[in-house]
N, C-alpha and C positions, 0 to 999 in steps of 0.2 A: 748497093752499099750506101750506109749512110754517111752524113759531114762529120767527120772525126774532128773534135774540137784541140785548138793547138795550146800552149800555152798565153799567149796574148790575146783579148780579148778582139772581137770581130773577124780570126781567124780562122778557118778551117780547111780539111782536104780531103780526096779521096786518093789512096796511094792504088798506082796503076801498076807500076812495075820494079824492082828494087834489085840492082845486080848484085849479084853473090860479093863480088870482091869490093865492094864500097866503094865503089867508082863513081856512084852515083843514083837519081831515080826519077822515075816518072812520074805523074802525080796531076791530080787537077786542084788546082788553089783557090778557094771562097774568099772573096773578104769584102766586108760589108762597109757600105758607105760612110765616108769620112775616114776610113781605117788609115793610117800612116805607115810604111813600112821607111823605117829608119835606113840611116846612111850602113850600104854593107857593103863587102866585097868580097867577088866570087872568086873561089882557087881554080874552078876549073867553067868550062864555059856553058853558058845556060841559054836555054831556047826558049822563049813566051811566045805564044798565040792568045790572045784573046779573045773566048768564046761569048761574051757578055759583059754590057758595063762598059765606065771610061775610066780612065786611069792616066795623072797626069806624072811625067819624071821630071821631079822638083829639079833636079841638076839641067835639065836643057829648057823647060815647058813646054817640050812635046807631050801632047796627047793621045792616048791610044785607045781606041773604042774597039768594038766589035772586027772581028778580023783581021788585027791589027797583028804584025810580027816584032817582037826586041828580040836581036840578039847579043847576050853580053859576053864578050872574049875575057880567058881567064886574067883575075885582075882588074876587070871592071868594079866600077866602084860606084852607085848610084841611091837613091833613093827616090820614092817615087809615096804618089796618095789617090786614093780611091775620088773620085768627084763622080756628081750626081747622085741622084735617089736609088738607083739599082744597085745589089751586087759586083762587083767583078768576080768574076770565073774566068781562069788561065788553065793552057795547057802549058804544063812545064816541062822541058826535062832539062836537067840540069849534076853537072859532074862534079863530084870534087864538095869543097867544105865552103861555107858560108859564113863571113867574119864579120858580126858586126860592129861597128867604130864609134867610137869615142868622137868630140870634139878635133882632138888633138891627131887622130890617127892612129888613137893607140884598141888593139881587138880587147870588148868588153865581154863579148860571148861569141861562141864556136859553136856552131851546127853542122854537123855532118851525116850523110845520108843512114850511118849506123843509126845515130840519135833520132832518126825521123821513123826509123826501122823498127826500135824500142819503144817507141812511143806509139805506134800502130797496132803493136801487138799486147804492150798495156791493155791499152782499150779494148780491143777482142777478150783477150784475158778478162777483164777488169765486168763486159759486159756479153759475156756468153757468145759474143759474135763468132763467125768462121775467118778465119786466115784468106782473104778471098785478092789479096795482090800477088802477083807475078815474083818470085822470087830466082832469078836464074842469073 
């Protein structure tokens, strides 16, 4: 399967598995150095492993390299940046919708595991690909 490109640039993923009722999905996440994933927060609770790459979370300065585990309980609220020359690549899975925040605290945009779902199959659609994620 190849890196399905998201809408922000340096982003991408391979979608692993996606549950019927939108509770949530699995998924491996690219993202290329220097990449910023802005201030979000999760409704339902999210699991990162890191397969590759470091990754610093702007909110503590923990860094997380190779083999590394976050877990964020729902309502975690974080943000975090790709550092060093390599990629990171994450194992995700994660439940629930993704809000990302304003300044103020106020949600600028909403991602939810539908939205990551229709966007996967755009791209199949879009590029003669097969349906090759778990859909259950």
């Amino acid at each position: 399967m190849p890196w399905i490109p998201m809408a922000s640039p340096g982003l991408s993923f391979k979608p692993l598995r996606f549950f019927r009722d939108g509770a949530g999905w699995i998924y491996l996440f690219r993202l290329e150095p220097g990449t910023v994933i802005p201030r979000h927060r999760h409704t339902g609770e999210t699991h990162g492993f890191n397969l590759s790459g470091t990754r610093e979370l702007l909110d503590t300065g923990e860094v997380i390299g190779p083999g590394g585990y976050v877990y964020e309980p729902p309502g975690n609220i974080d943000s975090w940046r790709v550092t060093g020359a390599e990629p990171v690549v994450l194992l995700i899975n994660t439940r629930g919708a993704i809000e990302y925040l304003a300044e103020d605290g106020e949600v600028i945009k909403r991602v939810t595991p539908e939205d990551r779902l229709q966007t996967y199959r755009r791209w199949c659609e879009q590029n003669g690909a097969p349906f090759l994620a778990t859909l259950e």
